[in-house]
C-alpha positions in Angstrom: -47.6 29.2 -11.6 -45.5 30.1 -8.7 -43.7 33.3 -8.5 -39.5 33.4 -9.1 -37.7 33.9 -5.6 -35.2 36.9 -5.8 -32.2 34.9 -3.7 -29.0 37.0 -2.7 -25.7 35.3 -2.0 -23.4 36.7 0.6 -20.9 36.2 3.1 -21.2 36.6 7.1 -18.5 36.2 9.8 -17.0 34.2 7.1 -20.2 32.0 5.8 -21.7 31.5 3.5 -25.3 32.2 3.6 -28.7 33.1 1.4 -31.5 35.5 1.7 -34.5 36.6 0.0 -34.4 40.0 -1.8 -35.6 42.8 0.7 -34.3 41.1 3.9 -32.3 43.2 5.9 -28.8 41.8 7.7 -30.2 41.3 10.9 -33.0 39.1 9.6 -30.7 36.8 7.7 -28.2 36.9 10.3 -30.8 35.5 12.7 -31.9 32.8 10.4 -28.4 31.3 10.6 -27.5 31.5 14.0 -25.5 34.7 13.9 -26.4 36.6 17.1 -26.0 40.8 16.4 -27.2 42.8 19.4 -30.0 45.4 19.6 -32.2 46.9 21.8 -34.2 49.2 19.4 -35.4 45.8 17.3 -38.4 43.8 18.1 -39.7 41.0 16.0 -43.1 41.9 14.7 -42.8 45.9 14.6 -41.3 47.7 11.5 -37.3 48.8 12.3 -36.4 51.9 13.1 -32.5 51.8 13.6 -32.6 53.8 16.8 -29.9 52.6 19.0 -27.2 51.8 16.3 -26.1 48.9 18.6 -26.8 46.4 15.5 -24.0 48.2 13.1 -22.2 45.8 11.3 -18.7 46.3 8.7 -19.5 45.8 4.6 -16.6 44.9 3.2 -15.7 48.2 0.5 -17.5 50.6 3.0 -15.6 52.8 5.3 -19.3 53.4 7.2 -21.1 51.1 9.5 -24.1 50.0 8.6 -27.5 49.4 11.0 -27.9 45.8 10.4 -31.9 45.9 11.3 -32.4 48.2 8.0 -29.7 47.5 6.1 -30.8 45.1 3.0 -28.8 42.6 1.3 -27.0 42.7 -1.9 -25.4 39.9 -3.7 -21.7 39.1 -2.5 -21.4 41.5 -0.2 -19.6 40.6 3.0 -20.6 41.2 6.4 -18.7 41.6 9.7 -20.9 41.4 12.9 -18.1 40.9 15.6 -14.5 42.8 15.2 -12.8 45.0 17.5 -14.2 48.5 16.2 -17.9 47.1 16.1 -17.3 46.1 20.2 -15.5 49.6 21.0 -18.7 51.3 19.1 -21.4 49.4 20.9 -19.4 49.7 24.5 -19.3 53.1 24.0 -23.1 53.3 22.7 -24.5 51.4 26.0 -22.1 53.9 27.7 -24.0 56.8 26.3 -26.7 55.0 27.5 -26.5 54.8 31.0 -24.9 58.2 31.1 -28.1 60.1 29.6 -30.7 59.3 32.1 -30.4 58.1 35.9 -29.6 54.9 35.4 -29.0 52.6 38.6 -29.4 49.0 38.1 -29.7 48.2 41.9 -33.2 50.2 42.6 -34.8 49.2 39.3 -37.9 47.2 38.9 -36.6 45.4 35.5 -33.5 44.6 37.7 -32.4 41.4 35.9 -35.0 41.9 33.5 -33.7 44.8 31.6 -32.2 44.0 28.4 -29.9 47.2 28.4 -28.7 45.6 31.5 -28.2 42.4 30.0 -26.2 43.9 26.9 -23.8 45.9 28.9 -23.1 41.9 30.7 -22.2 40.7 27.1 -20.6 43.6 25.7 -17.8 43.9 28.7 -19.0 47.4 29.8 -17.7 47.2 33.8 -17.6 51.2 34.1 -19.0 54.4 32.1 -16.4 56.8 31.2 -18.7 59.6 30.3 -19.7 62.4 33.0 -23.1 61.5 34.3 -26.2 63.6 33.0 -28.1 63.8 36.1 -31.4 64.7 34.7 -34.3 65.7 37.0 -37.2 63.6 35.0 -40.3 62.7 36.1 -42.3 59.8 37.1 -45.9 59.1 35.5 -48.0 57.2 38.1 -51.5 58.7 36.7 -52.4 55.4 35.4 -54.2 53.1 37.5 -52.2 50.0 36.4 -48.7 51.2 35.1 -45.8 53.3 35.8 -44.0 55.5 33.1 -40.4 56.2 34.7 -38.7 58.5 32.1 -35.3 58.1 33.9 -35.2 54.6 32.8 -36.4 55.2 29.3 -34.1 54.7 26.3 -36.3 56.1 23.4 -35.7 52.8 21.7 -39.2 54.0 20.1 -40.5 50.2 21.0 -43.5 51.7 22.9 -44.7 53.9 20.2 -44.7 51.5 17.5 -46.2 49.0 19.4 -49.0 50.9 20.3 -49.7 52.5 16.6 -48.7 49.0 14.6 -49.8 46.2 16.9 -52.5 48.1 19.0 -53.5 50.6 16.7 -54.5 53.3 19.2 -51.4 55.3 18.5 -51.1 57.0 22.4 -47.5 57.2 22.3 -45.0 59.3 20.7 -41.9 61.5 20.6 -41.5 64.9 21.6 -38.7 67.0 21.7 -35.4 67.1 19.7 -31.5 65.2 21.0 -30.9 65.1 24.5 -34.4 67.0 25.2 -36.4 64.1 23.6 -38.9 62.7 26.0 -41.9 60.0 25.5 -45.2 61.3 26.1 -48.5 60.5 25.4 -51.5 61.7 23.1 -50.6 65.3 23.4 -48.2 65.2 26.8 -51.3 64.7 29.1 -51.0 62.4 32.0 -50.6 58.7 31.3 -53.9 58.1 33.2 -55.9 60.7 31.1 -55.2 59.7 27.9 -56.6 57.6 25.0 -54.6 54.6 26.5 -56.5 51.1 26.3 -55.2 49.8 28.8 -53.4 46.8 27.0 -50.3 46.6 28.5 -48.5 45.7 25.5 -46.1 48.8 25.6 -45.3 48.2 29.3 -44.1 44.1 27.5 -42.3 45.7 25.2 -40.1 48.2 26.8 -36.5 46.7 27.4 -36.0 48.6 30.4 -37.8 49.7 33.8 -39.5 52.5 31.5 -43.0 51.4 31.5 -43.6 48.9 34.5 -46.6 47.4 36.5 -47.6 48.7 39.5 -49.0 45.6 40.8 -45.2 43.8 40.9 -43.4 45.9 42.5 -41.1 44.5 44.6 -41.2 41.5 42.4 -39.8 40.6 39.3 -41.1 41.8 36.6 -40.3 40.1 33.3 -41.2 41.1 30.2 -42.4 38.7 27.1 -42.2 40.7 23.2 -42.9 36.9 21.8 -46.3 37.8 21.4 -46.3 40.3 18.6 -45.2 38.3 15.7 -48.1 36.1 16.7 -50.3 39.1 17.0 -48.9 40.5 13.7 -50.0 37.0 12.0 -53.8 36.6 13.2 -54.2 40.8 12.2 -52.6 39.7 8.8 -54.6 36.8 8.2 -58.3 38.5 9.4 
């Protein structure tokens, strides 16, 4: 006998829509063609609700809400585009690119950068906040890839690719606000660590983070499609 589906009713932008009990906004939103933006999200690792650019309006809540973590409820009533959800994720992208050094035109992932390609949609033409300026370095130790912590966002993509779809767990956080930094095993060199040499961090950066040596100079596009697919052959061995 088949188990009872738990099915939610709600509202967003003004549908109609159902979900499954336990889906968050962001997945349901995506099922029916509603497009919420995010840079911390990636389809096949667990959310995180880093960047906050995926906050959405409940209707009865003074608060935003991360849409990526945020489960639904029945009836409740979701706003993904209004003009205080586009002033909070301008002025999040802003923060952004005022942190670290920033500057589109010398970047590898120019045109390939998906903090890039937010701040097209989103209408951010200038950042109003006093640059940062911070002197960070550049990890070339590894023989195939580059980690440039200038470019990095701390969307946290790298680390949980690495522990969830590669299991070697080299990445991780160190460091608290501003001072937060990537590193790897226990901040040694990129080259010198545990690193298996997968590349699937360097794919699922958003930025010019984590690049390959071997195209620079080149374009260097990056393709996340492969960890739902990866997620799905673990699951079913």
């Amino acid at each position: 006998m088949s188990a009872t589906v738990d099915v939610k009713t709600l509202v967003i932008d003004g549908e109609n829509v159902s979900a499954r009990a336990g889906q968050t906004i962001l997945e349901v939103a995506k099922e029916n063609g509603i497009e919420i933006p995010t840079l911390c999200h990636l389809d096949g690792l667990t959310d995180v609700g880093a960047c906050r650019l995926c906050m959405v309006e409940i209707k009865g809540l003074n608060k935003l809400l991360p849409a990526c973590v945020a489960t639904v409820e029945e009836g409740m009533e979701v706003t993904t585009k209004s003009e205080r959800l586009l002033k909070h994720r301008r002025t999040i992208l802003e923060m952004l690119f005022a942190e670290r050094n920033h500057i589109c035109s010398v970047c590898v992932a120019n045109g390939n950068c998906e903090l890039q390609a937010l701040a097209q949609s989103q209408g951010v033409t200038h950042v109003r906040l006093p640059y940062r300026n911070p002197e960070l370095t550049v990890d070339a130790s590894h023989e195939r890839f580059t980690a440039d912590h200038n470019r990095c966002i701390l969307c946290t993509r790298c680390v949980r690719v690495c522990a969830e779809v590669e299991g070697a767990h080299v990445w991780d956080l160190m460091g608290r606000g501003i001072d937060t930094m990537i590193i790897s095993d226990l901040h040694e060199n990129w080259g010198s660590s545990s690193c298996t040499r997968c590349g699937k961090c360097v794919q699922a950066c958003p930025t010019g983070a984590l690049f390959d040596k071997s195209k620079i100079g080149a374009d260097q596009p990056k393709n996340p499609d492969f960890l739902p697919y990866l997620n799905m052959m673990r699951e079913a061995q």
